[in-house]
N, C-alpha and C positions, 0 to 999 in steps of 0.2 A: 342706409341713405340712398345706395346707386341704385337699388330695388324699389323704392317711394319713389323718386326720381322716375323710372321708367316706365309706370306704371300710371303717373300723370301724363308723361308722353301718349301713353297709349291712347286714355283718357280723349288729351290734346286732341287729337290726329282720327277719333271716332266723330267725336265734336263737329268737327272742320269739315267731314264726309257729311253727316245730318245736315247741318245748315246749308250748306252747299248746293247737295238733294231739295228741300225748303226755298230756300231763297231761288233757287230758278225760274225767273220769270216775273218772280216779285221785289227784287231787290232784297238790302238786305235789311227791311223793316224799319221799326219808328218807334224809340221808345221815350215816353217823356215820366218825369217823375217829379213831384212837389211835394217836400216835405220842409214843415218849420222855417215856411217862405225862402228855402233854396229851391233853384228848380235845375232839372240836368237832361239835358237835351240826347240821346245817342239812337243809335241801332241797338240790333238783338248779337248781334258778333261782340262785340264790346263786351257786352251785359255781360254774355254768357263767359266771355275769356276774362273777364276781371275776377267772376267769383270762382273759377278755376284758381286762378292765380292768388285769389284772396284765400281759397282753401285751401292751396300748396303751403304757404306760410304761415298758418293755425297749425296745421298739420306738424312742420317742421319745427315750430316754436313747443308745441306738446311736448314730441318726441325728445327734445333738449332740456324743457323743464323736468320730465319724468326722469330721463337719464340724472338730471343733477339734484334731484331731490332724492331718489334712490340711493346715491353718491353718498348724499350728507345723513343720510337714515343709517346706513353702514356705517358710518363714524363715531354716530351717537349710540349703536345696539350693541348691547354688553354681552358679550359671549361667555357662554359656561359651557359648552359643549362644543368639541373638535367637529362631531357627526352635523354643525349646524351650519357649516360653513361649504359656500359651493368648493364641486370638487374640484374647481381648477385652483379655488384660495388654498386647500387640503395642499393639492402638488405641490403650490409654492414654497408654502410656509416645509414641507420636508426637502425640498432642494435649496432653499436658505438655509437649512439646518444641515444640508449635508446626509441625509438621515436615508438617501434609497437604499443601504445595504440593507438595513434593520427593518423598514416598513416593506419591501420587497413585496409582500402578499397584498398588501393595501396597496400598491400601486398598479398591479397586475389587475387588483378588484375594479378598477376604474377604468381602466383600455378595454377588459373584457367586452365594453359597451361599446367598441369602437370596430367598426369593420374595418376601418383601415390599419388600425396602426395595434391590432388583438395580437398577431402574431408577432410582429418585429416586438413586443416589448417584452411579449412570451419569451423569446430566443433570448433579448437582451438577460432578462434575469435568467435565464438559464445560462449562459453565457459567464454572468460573474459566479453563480454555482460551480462552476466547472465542470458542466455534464456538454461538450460538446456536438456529442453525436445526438443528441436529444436536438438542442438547439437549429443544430442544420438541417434536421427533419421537418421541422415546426417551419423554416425559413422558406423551404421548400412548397409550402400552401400558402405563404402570403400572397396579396392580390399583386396582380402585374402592377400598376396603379404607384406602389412602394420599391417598385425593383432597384434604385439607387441606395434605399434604408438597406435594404436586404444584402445587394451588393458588401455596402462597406458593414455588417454585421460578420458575413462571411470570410471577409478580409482577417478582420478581427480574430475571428476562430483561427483561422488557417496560423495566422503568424503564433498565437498561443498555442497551437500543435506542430510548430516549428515545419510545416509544410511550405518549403521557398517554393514550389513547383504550382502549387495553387493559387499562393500568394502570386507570385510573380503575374499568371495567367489573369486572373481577375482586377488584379492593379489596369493592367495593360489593355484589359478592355470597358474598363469605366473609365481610363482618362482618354479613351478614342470616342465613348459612348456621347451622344449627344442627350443634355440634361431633359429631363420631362419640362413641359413652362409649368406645373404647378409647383414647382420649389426656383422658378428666376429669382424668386423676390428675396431670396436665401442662399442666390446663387455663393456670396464670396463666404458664408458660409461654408457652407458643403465644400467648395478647392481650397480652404485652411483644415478641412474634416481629409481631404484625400490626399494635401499634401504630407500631411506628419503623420497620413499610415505610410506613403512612401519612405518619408525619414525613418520608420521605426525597420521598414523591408531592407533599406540599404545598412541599416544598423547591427539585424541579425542577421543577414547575409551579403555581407560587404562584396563577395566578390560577383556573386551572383547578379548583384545590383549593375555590374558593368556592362553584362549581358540584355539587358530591356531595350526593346529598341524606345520606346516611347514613354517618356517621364516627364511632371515639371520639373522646373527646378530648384534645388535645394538652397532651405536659406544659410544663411554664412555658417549659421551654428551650426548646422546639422550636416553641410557640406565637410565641416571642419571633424567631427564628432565620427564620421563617414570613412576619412581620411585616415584617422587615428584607429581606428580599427582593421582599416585595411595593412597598417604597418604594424599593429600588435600580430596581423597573423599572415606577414607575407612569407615566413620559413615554410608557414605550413601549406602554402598554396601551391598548384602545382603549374607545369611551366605553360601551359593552356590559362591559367588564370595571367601568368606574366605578360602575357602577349594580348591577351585583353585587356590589360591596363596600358600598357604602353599603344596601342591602336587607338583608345581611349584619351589621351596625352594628347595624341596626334592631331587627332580629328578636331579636339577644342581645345589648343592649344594658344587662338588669341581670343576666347572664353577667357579661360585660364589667367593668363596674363592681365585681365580686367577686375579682378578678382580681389576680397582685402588680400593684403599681405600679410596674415598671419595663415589663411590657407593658402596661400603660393608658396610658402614659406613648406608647409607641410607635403605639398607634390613635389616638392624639391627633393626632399630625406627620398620618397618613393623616388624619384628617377635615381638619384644617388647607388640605390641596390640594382638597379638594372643595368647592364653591363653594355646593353642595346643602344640605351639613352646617354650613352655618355654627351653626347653634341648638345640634344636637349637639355642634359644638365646643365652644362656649363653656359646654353645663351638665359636659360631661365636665372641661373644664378647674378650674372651679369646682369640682367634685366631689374632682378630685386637690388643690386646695389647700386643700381643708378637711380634707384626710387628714395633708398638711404639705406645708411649702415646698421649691417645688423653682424654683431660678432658670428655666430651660428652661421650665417650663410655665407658669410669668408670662409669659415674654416671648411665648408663643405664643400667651397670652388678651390681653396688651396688643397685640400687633403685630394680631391681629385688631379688637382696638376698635378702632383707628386707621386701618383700611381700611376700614371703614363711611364710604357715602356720605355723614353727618351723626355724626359720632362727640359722644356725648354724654358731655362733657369730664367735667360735674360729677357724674356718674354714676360713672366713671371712678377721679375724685380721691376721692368718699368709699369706695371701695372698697380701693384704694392705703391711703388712711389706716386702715381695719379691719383690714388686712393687715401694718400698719407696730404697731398695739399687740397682735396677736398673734405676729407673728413679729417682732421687734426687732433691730436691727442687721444690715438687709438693703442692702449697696446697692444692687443692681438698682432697690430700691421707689423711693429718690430720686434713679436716673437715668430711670425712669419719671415721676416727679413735676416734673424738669424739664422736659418734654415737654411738658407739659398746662398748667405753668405759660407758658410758650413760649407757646406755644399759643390761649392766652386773653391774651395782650398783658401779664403781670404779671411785666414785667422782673427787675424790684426786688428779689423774692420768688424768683425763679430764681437772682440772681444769689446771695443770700443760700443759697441751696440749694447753692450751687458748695464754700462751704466745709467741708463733711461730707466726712467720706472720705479725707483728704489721701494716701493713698496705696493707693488702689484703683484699678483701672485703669478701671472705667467712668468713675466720677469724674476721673477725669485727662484723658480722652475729651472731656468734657464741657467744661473746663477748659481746654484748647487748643481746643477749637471755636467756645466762646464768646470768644477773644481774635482769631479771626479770622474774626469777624462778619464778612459780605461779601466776603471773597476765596475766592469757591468754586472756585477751582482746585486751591487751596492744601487746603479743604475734602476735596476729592475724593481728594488724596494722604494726608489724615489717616485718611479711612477705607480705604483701601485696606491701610496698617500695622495700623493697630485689627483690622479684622474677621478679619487672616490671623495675629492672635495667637493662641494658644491655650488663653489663658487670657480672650479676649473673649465678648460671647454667641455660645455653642455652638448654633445652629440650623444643623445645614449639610446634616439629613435632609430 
């Protein structure tokens, strides 16, 4: 249509030169016409830009009728043969079906016609073959024209040969790269296409992922998904990986804090193991229970005050207590509260504290613990049942 379009301009604008040339001197002429006792008085400009414009709109109503009778022809033609159907209906009807593993050589047969896209779909099926080294070869002669395709082709490879170093390096220069304009119209495309190979980079290589300087950002899932991997394998990180998370921490720390709460919640366990962060622990924990209570991240701000060299009890208790008339009816807060009471020699007051709860299981905890004052063997077997309940505190990240 923009090609029929511009091609009448052209048209237009030779027109307008002729008559022009013509008319110099003469004006621009006299045309009179009687037909079937109408008569129509004009110039030759007129004339001649009416039946332009009267053949623009033949022209364009053709082209509409043709397209929608073609339309309705395909509706009514009965197929008995796959081979009779063009090839882009062929692609369809197997990507509705699901069917590229299995037709693979028939789809390969159909790009082969294609100078742009012969190679990326070459690699592509190479690629789910698992013949790598073939496929980066192939990717390596496509035209400049595809370098985006090829790019995240090679991405692909890299992270299936568990290469974080190539991975890393070509993430890092296609999200600096600026897009070609022949894929704008696909732009949000293609950064949903670059964002979840970055999800999958930070997924197989969690720590390495701290190290990028330049990423987008992760959606909740996959920030969350991110997180949990980083603390299934923070034993085996070393103290160069600790200090890049905690840098990390730092740096988007009120990121961080804007975040849901089920991933604040998750860099909390991580600050928890670093012995650095204790200050960040403790204001990020504060932070989530002023948003609301969550048992989990009490017991992760109290199990920390209780590891301080000098835990300051009554610090502590009035904090418990601010937490007890805004959130109400927590036990956690007064199996915390006998601790402190514990703790400071105020027997009486703990023991009074025993009878809240009567059928909670921290309170039951507490309540068999305290009938077997001094027999810590006996002790020892009561928390070994308690902590492998699953309804006890959940800290097991």
């Amino acid at each position: 249509m923009k090609k029929l379009l511009l091609i009448y301009i052209f048209i237009a604008l030779i027109l307008t030169a002729l008559l022009s040339v013509l008319s110099y001197g003469d004006g621009a002429g006299y045309v009179y016409m009687l037909w079937h006792g109408i008569q129509i008085q004009s110039n030759i400009w007129v004339l001649v830009f009416s039946g332009l414009i009267f053949s623009f709109g033949m022209h364009l109503f053709w082209i509409v009728f043709k397209r929608y009778l073609s339309k309705e022809q395909r509706k009514l033609q009965e197929i008995i043969n796959f081979d009779a159907l063009h090839p882009y209906e062929q692609l369809g009807m197997i990507w509705i079906l699901e069917g590229e593993e299995e037709q693979q050589d028939f789809i390969q047969e159909i790009f082969n016609q294609s100078g742009l896209l012969k190679e990326i779909t070459q690699a592509r099926i190479l690629f789910k073959q698992k013949h790598y080294q073939q496929a980066l070869m192939i990717l390596d002669s496509s035209p400049p024209a595809t370098f985006e395709l090829a790019e995240i082709q090679r991405i692909e490879i890299y992270l299936a040969l568990h290469d974080e170093q190539q991975v890393s390096t070509h993430l890092e220069f296609l999200n600096e790269h600026q897009l070609s304009p022949w894929l704008s119209q696909i732009s949000h495309a293609y950064m949903q296409r670059l964002t979840t190979l970055w999800a999958s980079f930070a997924l197989q290589f969690p720590w390495r992922y701290l190290r990028v300087v330049t990423s987008p950002a992760l959606g909740s899932e996959a920030m969350q998904a991110w997180l949990i991997q980083l603390l299934s394998q923070f034993e085996q990180a070393s103290r160069e990986d600790h200090i890049e998370l905690e840098q990390k921490y730092i740096k988007d720390e009120e990121i961080i804090q804007s975040l849901a709460f089920e991933t604040q919640v998750l860099w909390l366990k991580l600050l928890s193991r670093c012995a650095a962060m204790e200050i960040a622990h403790e204001k990020l924990a504060l932070h989530l229970l002023e948003l609301k209570f969550d048992q989990e991240v009490f017991y992760l701000w109290f199990q920390q005050q209780l590891m301080k060299p000098e835990p300051d009890y009554l610090l502590i208790e009035n904090y418990i207590l601010q937490l007890e008339l805004r959130y109400p009816s927590m036990p956690v807060l007064s199996f915390a509260q006998w601790h402190i009471l514990m703790a400071t020699q105020r027997v009486s007051e703990a023991e009074q504290l025993l009878l809240r709860y009567p059928e909670n299981i921290l309170m039951d905890y507490l309540r068999i613990k305290s009938t077997l004052s001094g027999r810590e063997d006996l002790i020892k077997q009561l928390n070994l049942v308690f902590e492998n309940d699953a309804n006890f505190i959940k800290f097991r990240m």
